[in-house]
C-alpha positions as CSV (number, residue, x, y, z in Angstrom):
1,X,253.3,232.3,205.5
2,X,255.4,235.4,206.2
3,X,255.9,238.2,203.5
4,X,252.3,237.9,201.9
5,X,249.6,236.7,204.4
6,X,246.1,237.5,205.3
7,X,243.8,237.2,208.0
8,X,239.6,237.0,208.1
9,X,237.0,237.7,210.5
10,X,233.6,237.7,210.3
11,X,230.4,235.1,210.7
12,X,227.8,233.7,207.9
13,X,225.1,235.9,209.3
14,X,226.8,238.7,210.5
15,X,226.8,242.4,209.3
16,X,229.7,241.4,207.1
17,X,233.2,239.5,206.2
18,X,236.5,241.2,207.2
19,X,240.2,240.9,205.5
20,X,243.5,242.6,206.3
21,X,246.0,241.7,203.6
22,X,249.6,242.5,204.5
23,X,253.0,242.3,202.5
24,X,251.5,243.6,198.8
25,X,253.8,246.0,197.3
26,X,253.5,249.8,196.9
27,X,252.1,250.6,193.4
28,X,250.3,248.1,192.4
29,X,246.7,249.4,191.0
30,X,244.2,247.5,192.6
31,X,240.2,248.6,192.4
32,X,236.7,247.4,193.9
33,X,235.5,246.3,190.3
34,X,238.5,244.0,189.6
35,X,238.1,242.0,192.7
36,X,234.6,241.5,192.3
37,X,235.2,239.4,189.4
38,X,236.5,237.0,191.2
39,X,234.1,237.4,193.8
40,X,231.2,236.5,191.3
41,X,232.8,233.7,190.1
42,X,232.6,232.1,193.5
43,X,228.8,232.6,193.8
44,X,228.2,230.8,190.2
45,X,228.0,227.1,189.6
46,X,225.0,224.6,188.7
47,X,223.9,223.2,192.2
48,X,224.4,226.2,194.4
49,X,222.0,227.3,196.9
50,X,219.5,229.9,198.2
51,X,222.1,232.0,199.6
52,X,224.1,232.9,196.3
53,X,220.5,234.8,195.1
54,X,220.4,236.7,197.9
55,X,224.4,237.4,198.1
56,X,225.9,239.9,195.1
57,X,229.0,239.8,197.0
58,X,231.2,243.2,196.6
59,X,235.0,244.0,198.4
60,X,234.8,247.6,199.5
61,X,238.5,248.5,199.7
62,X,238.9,250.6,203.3
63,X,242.8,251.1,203.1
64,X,246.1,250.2,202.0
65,X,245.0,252.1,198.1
66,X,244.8,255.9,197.6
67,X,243.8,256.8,194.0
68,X,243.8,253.2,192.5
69,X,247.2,252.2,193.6
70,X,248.4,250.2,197.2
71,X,250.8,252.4,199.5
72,X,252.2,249.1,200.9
73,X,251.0,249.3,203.8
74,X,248.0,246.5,204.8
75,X,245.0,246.6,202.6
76,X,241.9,246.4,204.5
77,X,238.6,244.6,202.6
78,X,234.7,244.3,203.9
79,X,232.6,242.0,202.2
80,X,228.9,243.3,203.7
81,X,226.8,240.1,204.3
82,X,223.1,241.0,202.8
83,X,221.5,238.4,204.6
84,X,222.2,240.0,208.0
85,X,218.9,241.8,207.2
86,X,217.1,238.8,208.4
87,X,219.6,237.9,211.8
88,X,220.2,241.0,213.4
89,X,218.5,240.4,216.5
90,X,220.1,236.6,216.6
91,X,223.2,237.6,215.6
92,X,223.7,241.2,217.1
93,X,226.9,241.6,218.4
94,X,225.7,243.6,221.6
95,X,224.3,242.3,224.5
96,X,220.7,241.0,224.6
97,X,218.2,243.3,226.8
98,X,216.0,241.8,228.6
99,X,213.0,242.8,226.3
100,X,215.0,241.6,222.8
101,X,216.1,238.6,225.0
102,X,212.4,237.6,226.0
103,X,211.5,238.1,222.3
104,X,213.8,236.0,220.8
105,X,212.3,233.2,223.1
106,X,209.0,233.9,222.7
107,X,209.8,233.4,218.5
108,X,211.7,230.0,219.6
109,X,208.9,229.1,221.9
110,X,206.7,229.4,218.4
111,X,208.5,227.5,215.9
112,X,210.7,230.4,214.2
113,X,214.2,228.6,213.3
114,X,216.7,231.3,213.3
115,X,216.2,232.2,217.0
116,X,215.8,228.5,218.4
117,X,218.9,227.4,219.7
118,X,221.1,224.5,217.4
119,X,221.2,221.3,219.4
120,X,220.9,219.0,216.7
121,X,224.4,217.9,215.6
122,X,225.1,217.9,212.0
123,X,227.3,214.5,210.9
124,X,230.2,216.1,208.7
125,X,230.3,219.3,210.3
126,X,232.4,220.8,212.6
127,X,229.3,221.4,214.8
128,X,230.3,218.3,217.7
129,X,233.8,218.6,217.9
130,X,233.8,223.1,217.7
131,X,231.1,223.2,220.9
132,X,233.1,220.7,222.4
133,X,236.1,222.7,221.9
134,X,235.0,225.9,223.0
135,X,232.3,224.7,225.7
136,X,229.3,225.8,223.5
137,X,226.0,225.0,224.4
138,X,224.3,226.2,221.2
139,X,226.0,225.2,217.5
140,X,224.7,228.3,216.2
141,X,228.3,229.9,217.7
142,X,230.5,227.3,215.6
143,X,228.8,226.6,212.4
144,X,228.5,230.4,211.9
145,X,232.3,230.8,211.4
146,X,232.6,226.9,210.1
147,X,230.2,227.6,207.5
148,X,231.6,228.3,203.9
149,X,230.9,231.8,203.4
150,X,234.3,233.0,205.4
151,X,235.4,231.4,201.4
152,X,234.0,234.8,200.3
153,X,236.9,237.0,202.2
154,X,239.4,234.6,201.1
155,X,238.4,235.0,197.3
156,X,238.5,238.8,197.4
157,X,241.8,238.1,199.1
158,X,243.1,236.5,195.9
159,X,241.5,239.0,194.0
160,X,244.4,241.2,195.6
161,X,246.8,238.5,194.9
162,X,245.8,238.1,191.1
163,X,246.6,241.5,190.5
164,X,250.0,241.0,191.9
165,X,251.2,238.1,190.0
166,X,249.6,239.6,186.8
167,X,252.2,242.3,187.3
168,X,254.8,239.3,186.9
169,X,253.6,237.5,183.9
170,X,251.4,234.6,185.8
171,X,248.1,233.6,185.5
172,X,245.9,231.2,187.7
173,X,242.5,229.2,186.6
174,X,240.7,226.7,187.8
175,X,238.3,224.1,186.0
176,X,235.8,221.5,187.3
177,X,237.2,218.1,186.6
178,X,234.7,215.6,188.0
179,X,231.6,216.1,189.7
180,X,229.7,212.9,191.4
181,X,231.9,210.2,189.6
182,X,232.1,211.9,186.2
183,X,235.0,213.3,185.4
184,X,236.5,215.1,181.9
185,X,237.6,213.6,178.9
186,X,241.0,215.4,178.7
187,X,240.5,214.7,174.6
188,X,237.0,216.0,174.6
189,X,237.7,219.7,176.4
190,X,237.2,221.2,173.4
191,X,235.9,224.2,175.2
192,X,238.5,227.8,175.7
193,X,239.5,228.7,179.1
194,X,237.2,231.6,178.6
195,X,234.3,229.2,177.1
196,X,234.6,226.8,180.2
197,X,234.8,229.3,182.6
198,X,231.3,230.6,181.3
199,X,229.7,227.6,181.4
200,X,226.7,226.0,184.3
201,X,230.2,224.3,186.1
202,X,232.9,225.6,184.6
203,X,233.6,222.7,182.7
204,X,235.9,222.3,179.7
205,X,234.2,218.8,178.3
206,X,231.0,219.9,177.2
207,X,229.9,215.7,177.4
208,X,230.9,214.9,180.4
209,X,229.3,218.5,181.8
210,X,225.6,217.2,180.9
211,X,226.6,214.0,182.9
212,X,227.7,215.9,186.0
213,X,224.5,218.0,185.6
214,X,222.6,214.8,185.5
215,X,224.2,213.8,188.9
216,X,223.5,217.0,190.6
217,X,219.5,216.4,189.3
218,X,219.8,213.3,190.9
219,X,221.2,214.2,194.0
220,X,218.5,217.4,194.0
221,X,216.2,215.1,193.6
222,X,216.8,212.7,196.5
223,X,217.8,215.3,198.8
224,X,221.3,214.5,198.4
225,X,224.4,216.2,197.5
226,X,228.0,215.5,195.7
227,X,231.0,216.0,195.5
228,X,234.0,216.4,192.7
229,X,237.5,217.2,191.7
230,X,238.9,220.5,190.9
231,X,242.2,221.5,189.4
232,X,244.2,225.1,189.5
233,X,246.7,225.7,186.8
234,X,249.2,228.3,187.4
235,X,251.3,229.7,183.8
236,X,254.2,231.7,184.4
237,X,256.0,230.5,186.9
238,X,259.3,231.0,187.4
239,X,262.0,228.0,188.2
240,X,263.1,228.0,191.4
241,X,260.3,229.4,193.6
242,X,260.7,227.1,197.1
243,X,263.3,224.9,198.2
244,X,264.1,221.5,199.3
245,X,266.6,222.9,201.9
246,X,263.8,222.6,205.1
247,X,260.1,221.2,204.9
248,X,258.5,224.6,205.5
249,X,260.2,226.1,202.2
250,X,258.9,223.6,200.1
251,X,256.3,225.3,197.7
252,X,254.6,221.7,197.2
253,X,254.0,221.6,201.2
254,X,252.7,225.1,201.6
255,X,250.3,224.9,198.4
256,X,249.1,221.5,200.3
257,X,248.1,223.4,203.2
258,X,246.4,226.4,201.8
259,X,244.1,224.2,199.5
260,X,243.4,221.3,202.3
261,X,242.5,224.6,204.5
262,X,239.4,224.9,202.2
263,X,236.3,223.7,204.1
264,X,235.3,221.5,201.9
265,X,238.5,219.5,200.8
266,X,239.6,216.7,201.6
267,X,242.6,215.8,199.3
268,X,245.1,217.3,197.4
269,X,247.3,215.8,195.2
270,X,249.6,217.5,192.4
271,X,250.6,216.5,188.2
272,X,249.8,212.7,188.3
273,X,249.5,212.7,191.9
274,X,248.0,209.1,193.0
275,X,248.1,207.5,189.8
276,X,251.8,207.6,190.2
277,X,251.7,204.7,192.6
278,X,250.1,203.1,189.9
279,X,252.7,203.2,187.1
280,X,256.6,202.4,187.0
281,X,258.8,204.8,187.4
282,X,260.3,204.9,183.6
283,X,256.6,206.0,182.5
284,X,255.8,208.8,185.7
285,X,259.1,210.9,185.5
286,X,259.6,213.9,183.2
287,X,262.6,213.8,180.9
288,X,264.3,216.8,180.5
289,X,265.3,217.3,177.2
290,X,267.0,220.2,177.5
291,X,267.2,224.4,176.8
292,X,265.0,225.4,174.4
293,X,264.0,229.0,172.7
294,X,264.9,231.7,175.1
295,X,266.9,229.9,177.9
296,X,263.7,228.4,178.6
297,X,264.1,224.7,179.9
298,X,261.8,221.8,178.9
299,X,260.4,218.9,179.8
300,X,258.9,216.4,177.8
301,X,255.7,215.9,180.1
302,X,254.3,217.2,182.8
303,X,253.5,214.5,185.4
304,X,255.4,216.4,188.5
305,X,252.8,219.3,188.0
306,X,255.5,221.6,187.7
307,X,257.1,220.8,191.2
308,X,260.0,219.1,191.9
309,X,261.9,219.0,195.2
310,X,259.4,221.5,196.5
311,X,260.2,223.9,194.0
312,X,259.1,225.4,191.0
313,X,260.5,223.7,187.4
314,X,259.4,225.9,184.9
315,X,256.7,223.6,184.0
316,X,252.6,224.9,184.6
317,X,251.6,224.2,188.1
318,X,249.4,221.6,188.7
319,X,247.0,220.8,191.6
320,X,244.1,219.3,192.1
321,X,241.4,219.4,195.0
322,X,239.1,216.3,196.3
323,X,235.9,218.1,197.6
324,X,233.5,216.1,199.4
325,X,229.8,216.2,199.4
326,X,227.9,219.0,200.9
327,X,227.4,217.9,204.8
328,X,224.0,219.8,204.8
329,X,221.4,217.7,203.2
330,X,217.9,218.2,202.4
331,X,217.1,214.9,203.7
332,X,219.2,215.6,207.0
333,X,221.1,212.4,208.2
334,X,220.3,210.5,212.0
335,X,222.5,212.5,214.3
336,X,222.8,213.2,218.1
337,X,221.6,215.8,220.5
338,X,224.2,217.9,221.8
339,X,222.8,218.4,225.5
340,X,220.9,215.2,225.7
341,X,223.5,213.2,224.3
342,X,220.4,211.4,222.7
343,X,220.0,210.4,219.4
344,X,217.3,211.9,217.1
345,X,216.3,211.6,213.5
346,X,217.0,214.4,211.8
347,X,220.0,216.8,212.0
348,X,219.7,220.4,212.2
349,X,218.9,222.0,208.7
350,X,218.7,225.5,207.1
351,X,219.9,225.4,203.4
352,X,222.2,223.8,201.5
353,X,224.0,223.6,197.8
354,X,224.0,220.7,196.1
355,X,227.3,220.7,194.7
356,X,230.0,223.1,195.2
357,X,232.9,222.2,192.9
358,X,233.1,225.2,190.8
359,X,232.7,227.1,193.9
360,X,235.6,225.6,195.6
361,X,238.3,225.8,192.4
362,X,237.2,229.6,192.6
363,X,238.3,229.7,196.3
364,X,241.5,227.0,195.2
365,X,243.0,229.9,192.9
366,X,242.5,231.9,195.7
367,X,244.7,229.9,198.3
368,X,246.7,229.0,195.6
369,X,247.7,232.5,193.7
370,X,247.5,234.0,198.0
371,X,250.7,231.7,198.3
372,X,252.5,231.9,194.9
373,X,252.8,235.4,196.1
374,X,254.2,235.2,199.3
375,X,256.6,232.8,197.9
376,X,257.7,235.3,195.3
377,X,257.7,237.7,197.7
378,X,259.9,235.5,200.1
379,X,262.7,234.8,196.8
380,X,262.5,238.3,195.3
381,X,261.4,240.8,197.7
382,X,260.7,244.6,197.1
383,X,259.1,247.7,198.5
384,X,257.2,248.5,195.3
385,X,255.8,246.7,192.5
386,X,258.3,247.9,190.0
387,X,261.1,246.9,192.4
388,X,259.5,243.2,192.6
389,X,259.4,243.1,189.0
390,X,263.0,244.2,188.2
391,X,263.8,241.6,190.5
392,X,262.0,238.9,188.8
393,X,263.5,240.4,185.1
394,X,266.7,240.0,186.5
395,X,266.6,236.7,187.7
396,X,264.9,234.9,184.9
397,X,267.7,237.0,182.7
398,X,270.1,234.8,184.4
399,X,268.4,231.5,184.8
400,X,268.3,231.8,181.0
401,X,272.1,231.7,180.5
402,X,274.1,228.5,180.9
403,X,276.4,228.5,184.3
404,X,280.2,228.6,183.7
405,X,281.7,225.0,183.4
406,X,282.7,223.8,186.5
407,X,286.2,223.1,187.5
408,X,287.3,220.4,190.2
409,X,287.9,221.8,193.7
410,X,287.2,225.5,191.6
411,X,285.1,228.3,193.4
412,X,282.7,230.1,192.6
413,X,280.5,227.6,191.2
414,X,276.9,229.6,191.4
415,X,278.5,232.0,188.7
416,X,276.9,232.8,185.4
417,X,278.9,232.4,182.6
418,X,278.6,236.4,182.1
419,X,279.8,237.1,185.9
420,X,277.0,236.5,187.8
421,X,276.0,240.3,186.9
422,X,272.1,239.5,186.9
423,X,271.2,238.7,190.5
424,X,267.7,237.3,191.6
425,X,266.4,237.9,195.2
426,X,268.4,236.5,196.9
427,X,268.8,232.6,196.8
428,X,272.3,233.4,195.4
């Protein structure tokens, strides 16, 4: 990640969620209420827990804007954790006295959860191999930065990225596409984008949403959870953002990363993705069938998911996210003591969703849109919005022309057939 990148800090229980966001051009208007959109889509979904009643998550914008617009310089986001009410005293960031230390003992000493020590290793979790790691004695210190709700700084993170690429003519949504085995009819999705996105999982198949719903009763019901498939669609994009020339330009590689960075994922797979293995090749590749209104290219499918040598082909992005079941379960699995090394029955256990797949295609376009634009940044550059989008203007002006014909041992062969007078970023 290098022109548009982002960094979080923060812990589940803490005061609050950190997120300086660096490389957005000057002028683009960016406000408090436009990112919370986003930020209330993540805490929505049938199957979520406790926490999202007590959370109304909100990004207060600290720098980088004056008067509605960004400066260019980093953009600085806090995201105040509510629940801290409750964990001050565990999760205060200064040194215990002795007095608040001998309290918080005398509460472990008489059952209260958040101040006993976490022993009790969660199976899924990143509880074992984080204390190992960082020679922890009690899991409270990994699982409170492990835990799910650093997702919250990310969305508000591609709240600022949104805004951006919506200054270029692209748009990002995500949908649930199977939840616990049951997955949409693509000829049933009769629902809009807008109707689906509304909806208890944000679900464009109205049928096959009461049968997910179903599942997560189940689950709910035997102190299980489950799992799903989401899938981001990006419109808009342009051809030719990422390259094949080195593995860390391709856009394909990159987008892998950022949505298998999701705490929850655990496979990624773009257009036809697996199912291509299934099929020969005559029935997985996309013929091109040429230019068609406006210089724009077409395809006569989509099975690439818009990708093709690491780069963009002018077709909607496609990617999909395999999210696993919640590790926390309300019926906690056997685990393992972490200073004993014995085994006991139950794992440690707070709260827990029982299914996050809406959830975590909400925090997907985040990771998705947050590296669309720094790979737009990276081809196109500019200080300022409006410079960024006269770039863009000018390359798609060109892309829309056919080249000059080619002559054997000739030169020049990146030319337009108008001179090469409408540049791009900089590829050329």
């Amino acid at each position: 990640m290098g022109r548009f990148r982002f960094l979080t800090a923060g812990e589940s229980h803490g005061p609050a969620l950190g997120v300086t966001i660096e490389g957005v051009p000057a002028g683009l208007a960016l406000t408090a209420d436009g990112l919370a959109i986003d930020l209330a889509r993540r805490q929505r979904g049938y199957g979520r827990g406790a926490r999202q009643a007590i959370e109304h998550d909100r990004a207060e914008i600290l720098g980088g804007v004056r008067h509605g617009l960004t400066l260019g310089s980093p953009i600085l986001l806090l995201v105040r954790n509510r629940d801290w009410e409750n964990w001050t005293q565990v999760m205060q960031v200064e040194p215990l006295t002795d007095a608040q230390a001998a309290d918080l003992a005398r509460l472990a000493e008489e059952g209260n959860k958040r101040a006993t020590p976490v022993t009790r290793l969660r199976p899924g979790h990143a509880d074992l191999a984080g204390a190992l790691k960082y020679g922890f004695n009690d899991v409270r210190d990994v699982l409170e930065r492990a835990s799910a709700r650093e997702t919250a700084a990310r969305v508000a993170a591609g709240g600022v990225a949104r805004a951006f690429l919506a200054e270029l003519g692209v748009e990002v949504w995500s949908f649930s596409a199977e939840v616990g085995g049951v997955a949409v009819d693509p000829a049933n999705a009769s629902r809009s984008r807008a109707e689906a996105d509304e909806s208890p999982l944000r679900c464009p198949d109205p049928d096959a949403e009461a049968a997910m719903i179903a599942r997560i009763d189940e689950a709910r019901s035997n102190g299980d959870t489950v799992g799903g498939v989401f899938e981001v669609v990006a419109h808009g994009l342009p051809i030719g953002l990422g390259s094949y020339v080195h593995w860390d330009r391709r856009l394909d590689a990159a987008l892998a990363a950022a949505v298998m960075s999701i705490n929850i994922v655990k496979g990624v797979e773009f257009g036809l993705g697996f199912e291509q293995t299934r099929r020969f090749g005559s029935a997985v590749h996309d013929v091109i069938e040429g230019r068609g209104e406006g210089g724009r290219w077409i395809h006569r499918s989509n099975n690439a998911g818009g990708l093709t040598g690491g780069t963009t082909n002018g077709e909607p992005l496609v990617v999909r996210g395999a999210v696993k079941p919640i590790s926390t379960l309300a019926r906690p699995l056997p685990s393992a003591d972490l200073i004993s090394g014995d085994a006991v029955d139950k794992a440690h256990y707070e709260r827990s969703d029982i299914s996050v797949v809406p959830a975590a295609g909400v925090v997907a376009e985040a990771m998705v849109m947050i590296t669309l634009a720094d790979f737009i940044l990276d081809k196109f550059g500019g200080d300022s919005i409006g410079e960024t989008r006269t770039n863009v203007e000018a390359y798609r002006a060109r892309i829309s022309q056919p080249p000059a014909a080619p002559v054997a041992g000739g030169r020049g062969r990146t030319t337009t057939a108008t001179g090469g007078e409408a540049g791009s970023g900089g590829d050329d």
